[in-house]
Every structure is written in C-alpha cells, then in structure tokens.
N, C-alpha and C positions, 0 to 999 in steps of 0.2 A: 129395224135396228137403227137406232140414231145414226146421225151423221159423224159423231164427235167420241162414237165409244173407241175403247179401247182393246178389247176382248172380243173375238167372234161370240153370239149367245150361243150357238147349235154347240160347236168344236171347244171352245175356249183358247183357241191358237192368239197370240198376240196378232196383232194386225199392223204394229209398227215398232219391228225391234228394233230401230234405232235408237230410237226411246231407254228401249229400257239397255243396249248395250251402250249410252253416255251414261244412263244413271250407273254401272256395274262399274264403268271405267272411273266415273269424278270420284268414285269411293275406294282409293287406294287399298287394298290390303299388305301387312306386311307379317313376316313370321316376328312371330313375338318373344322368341328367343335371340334370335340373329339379325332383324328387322330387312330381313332380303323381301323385296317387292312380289308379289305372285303375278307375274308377268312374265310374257315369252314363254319361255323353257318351264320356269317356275312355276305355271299358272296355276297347279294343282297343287290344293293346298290340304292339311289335316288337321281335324278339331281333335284334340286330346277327351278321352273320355274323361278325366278326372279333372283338370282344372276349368277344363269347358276351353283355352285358346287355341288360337288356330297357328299351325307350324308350315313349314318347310318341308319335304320329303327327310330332310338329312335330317333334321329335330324331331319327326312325327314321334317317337315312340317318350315312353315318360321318362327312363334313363337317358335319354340326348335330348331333354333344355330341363335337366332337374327337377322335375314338376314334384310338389307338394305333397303327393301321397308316397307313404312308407315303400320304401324299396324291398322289405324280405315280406311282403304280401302282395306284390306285383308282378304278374304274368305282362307278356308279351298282349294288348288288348285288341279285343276289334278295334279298328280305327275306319273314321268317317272321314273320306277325302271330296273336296270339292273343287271345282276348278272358277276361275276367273274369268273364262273366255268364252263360255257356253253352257252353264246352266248345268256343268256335269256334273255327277254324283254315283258312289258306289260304299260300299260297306264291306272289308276285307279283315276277315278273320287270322287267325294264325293258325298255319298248316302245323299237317300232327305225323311228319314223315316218320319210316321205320329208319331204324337206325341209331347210334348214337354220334352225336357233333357238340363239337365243343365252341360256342363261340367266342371269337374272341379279338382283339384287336390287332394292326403287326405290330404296335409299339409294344402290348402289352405280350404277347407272345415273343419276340425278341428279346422281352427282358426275364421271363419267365427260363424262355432258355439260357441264358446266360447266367441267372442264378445258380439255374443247375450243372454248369459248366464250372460254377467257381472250383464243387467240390475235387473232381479229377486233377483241375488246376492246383489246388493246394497238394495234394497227393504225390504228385509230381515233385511239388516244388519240397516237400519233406523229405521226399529221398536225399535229398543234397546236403550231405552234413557240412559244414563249416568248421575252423579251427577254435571256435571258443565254445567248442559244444553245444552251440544249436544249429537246427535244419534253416537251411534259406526260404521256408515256409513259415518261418517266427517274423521276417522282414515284409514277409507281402501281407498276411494278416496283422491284426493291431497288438503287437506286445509293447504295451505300455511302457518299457523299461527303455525301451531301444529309440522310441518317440524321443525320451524325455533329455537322449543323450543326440538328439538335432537327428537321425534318419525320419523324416515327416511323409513319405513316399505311403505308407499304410492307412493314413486317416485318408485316403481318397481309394488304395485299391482292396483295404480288406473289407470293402464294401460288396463285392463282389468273391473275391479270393475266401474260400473257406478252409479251415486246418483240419485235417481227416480224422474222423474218431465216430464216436457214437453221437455226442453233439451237432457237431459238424453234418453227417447226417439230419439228424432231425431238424435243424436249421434249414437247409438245402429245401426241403422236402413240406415243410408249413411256408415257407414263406415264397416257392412257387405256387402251392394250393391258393395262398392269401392273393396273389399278383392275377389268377385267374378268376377268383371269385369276387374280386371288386372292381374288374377290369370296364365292366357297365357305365359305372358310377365314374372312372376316370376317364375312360373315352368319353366321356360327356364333359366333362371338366374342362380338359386338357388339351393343346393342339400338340402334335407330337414334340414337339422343341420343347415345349412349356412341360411336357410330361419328364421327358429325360432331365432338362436341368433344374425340375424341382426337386426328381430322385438326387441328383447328385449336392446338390446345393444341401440339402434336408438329411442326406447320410451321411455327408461333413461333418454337418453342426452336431449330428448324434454322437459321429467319431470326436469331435472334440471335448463335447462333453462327459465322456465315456471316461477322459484322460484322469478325472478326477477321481474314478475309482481307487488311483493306488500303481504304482509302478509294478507291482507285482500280476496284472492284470494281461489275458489273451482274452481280446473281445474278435469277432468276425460277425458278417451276416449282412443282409440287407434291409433289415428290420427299419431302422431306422427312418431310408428313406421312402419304404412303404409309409411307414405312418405318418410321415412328411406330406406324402400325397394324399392320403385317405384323408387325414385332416386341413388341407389345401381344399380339398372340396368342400366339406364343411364352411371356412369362410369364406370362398368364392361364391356358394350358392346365396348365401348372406348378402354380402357385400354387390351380388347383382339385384336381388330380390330383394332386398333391402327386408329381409322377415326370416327367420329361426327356423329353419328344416330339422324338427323339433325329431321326427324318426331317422334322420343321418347322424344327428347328434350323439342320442341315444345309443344305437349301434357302434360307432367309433367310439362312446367310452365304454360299452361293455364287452369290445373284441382288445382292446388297451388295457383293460383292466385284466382280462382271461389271460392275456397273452404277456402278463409280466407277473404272475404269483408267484412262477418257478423261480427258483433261486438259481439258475443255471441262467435266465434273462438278464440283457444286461439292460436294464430300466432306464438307466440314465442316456442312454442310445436313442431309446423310444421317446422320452420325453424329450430328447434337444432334437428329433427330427420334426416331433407336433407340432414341436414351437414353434420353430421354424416355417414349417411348411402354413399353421395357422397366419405366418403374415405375408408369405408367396401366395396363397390362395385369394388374398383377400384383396392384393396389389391385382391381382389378374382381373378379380371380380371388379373391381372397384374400374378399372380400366375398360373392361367389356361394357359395364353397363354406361357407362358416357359415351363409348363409340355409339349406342342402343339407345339415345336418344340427341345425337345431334340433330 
C-alpha cells in the first residue's frame, strides 16, 4: 500500500479522519429556510425530497420552510436525515398508527376554539334585551347602524362574537373546519405573535370595509381574518423566495372564490382581510428573508 494513500485497500476504512472531519467542518452547512448552522445540537440535518435542500429538524417537512410542491398532493414524506458530525445517515418514513389524530398547532387550536366559543357567546349576549329594542348581542356583533352612530367596540369583537341563528351556526362551524385545515401552511408561515396579530389586524380591515355595505347591515364571523392569513402566506412565501408558489395561489383563489358565491357572505370582509393580510405577509416575508442572508 503506498505510503501516501488515503484509504485502507483490504477495508476501505479512512486511515486519517482528521482529514476528512476539517474538510466536513470548513463546509458550513445551514438550513435554508432559517439559515441555523448544523452544528452541536443541530448537527442532523434533512434533505426535502422535493426541492432537494437541506433543513433543520423544525423545517424538515414541506409545509415548515413552504417548499415548492403543491400542498393538496403532499403527504407527510420519507425524509433523508444526515448529520454534520459523523457521517450519519438514516431514512424515516411516516408511521401509519391506528387511530384518529388531528394535528394541529396551539395557536391554531386556540383559535379554532375560540371561534367556536364566539357562537354560545353571542347566545348569551341575545338574551339581554335593551330598552330600544334590540338584544346587547347587536353591540358585540357588527350592526352597521350602531358603528355608524360612534359605538366602534364590534369592528374588533364581532370578529369572534357570533349572533345565534342558522347563519351564525354555519359560520361557526366552516370557518373552524377552514382554521384546522390550513393550519399546516400557517404554522409554517407564522411565529405565534405574527399569527394572532395578522388575524386581528386583517379582521379589522375586513370589519371596516364591511361598513360599506349599508347601515342596515349584521355582519359577524372570523372570515375575514382567516383570509388575511391564508393570503399572508401567499406573499410571505413570495416575498422570501422571491418566485410565485403558483399551487398556494391557485387554491386560495379557488377556496375565496367557493367561499363568497352565497349571498349570505359578506365579500367585502374577505376581500379587505386579503388585502390586507397580502401586505402583512409580504412585510414578514420580506424581513425574514434579509435576516436569511445577512
């Protein structure tokens, strides 16, 4: 065997990993969502099957750093983890337990329940008759008419506060469903602070824009600030990646579209939360991705 090899011939065993552990070290890696170093604690890292980069524990899956392939044809993937510190390597599938589980975020489960707390909440507050013949549940929902004479307390809580009825139900009841099944795509998005006060900033601007309906108008619901968020992500993914996440797009206008034909929606709600939330999303985006290459 030369004096100068590098490789035993018999074994193939390295004969001088100093070597090759300065070469692994002078080649930093970092996650390429978050840019955390794979070092220490970190060292194990994961290649995304679909865009091929390499992540973080807390980014490995495609819904946490937004990766490029369609979200309603993406399963939970095998992912290929490797580490930094020793050559290690494994391939881990996604378990197939009995059972059913729903997963989900606490931000996005907290808020999930609270929707559905509005509707009790309004129930409550309709029992309460008043001396000008309406229930003290026309004050915490949005009755246009009561806004327009300076009580402004409802463009922030009939965001939550629902008015009991058949409506009011079916409100309640879509727009938890909708808070759990995009809940993926915002915990990826969102750090919890950034989550709650895009909802609330983006249900505002819905409620204020709502106002234009007509004095004669009961709007409630949290719609608004859902779509504030759903569309927050949309330009945050943008605005980081600097490229058209051309399947989030798609789906946020055809769940915007589905979900404002009834004449029972209030449209103008939805559209001043997108608005809104398209230039919240894009401020965040725009800011993560300059922390991501200082």
């Amino acid at each position: 065997m030369p004096p100068d090899a590098r490789f035993c011939s018999a074994c193939g065993e390295d004969l001088n990993p100093t070597i090759a552990d300065a070469s692994t070290q002078s080649q930093e890696r970092k996650c390429y969502y978050c840019a955390k170093p794979f070092t220490g604690e970190n060292a194990y890292y994961f290649k995304c099957r679909y865009c091929e980069h390499d992540f973080c524990s807390e980014h490995r899956l495609p819904e946490s750093h937004l990766c490029k392939s369609s979200p309603l044809r993406r399963n939970i993937p095998t992912a290929s983890v490797y580490s930094t510190s020793g050559g290690y390597y494994t391939s881990s599938g996604s378990s197939n337990r009995g059972g059913f589980s729903v997963n989900i975020s606490k931000h996005g489960r907290n808020l999930a329940i609270l929707i559905v707390l509005g509707l009790p909440i309004g129930f409550v507050l309709s029992l309460i008759p008043l001396s000008n013949g309406l229930n003290l549940a026309y004050y915490f929902t949005q009755y246009n008419a009561l806004v327009f004479t300076g009580w402004v307390p409802p463009i922030v809580t009939s965001i939550i506060v629902v008015y009991p009825g058949y409506l009011g139900l079916e409100d309640v009841f879509f727009n938890a469903i909708f808070v759990v099944f995009v809940d993926r795509i915002l915990a990826a998005t969102y750090s919890t602070k950034q989550f709650y006060s895009v909802f609330v900033l983006t249900g505002v601007a819905g409620n204020l824009l709502s106002l234009l309906s007509g004095p004669n108008v009961l709007s409630f619901g949290a719609s608004g600030g859902l779509f504030g968020l759903i569309a927050g992500a949309v330009s945050c993914d943008y605005a980081t990646n600097r490229r058209v996440n051309s399947s989030l797009l798609l789906w946020f206008v055809v769940i915007f579209v589905l979900s404002s034909i009834s004449g029972s929606v209030d449209v103008l709600a939805h559209l001043g939360g997108a608005v809104v939330g398209l230039v919240a999303g894009f401020v965040i985006g725009h800011s993560r991705r300059a922390n991501l290459h200082r």
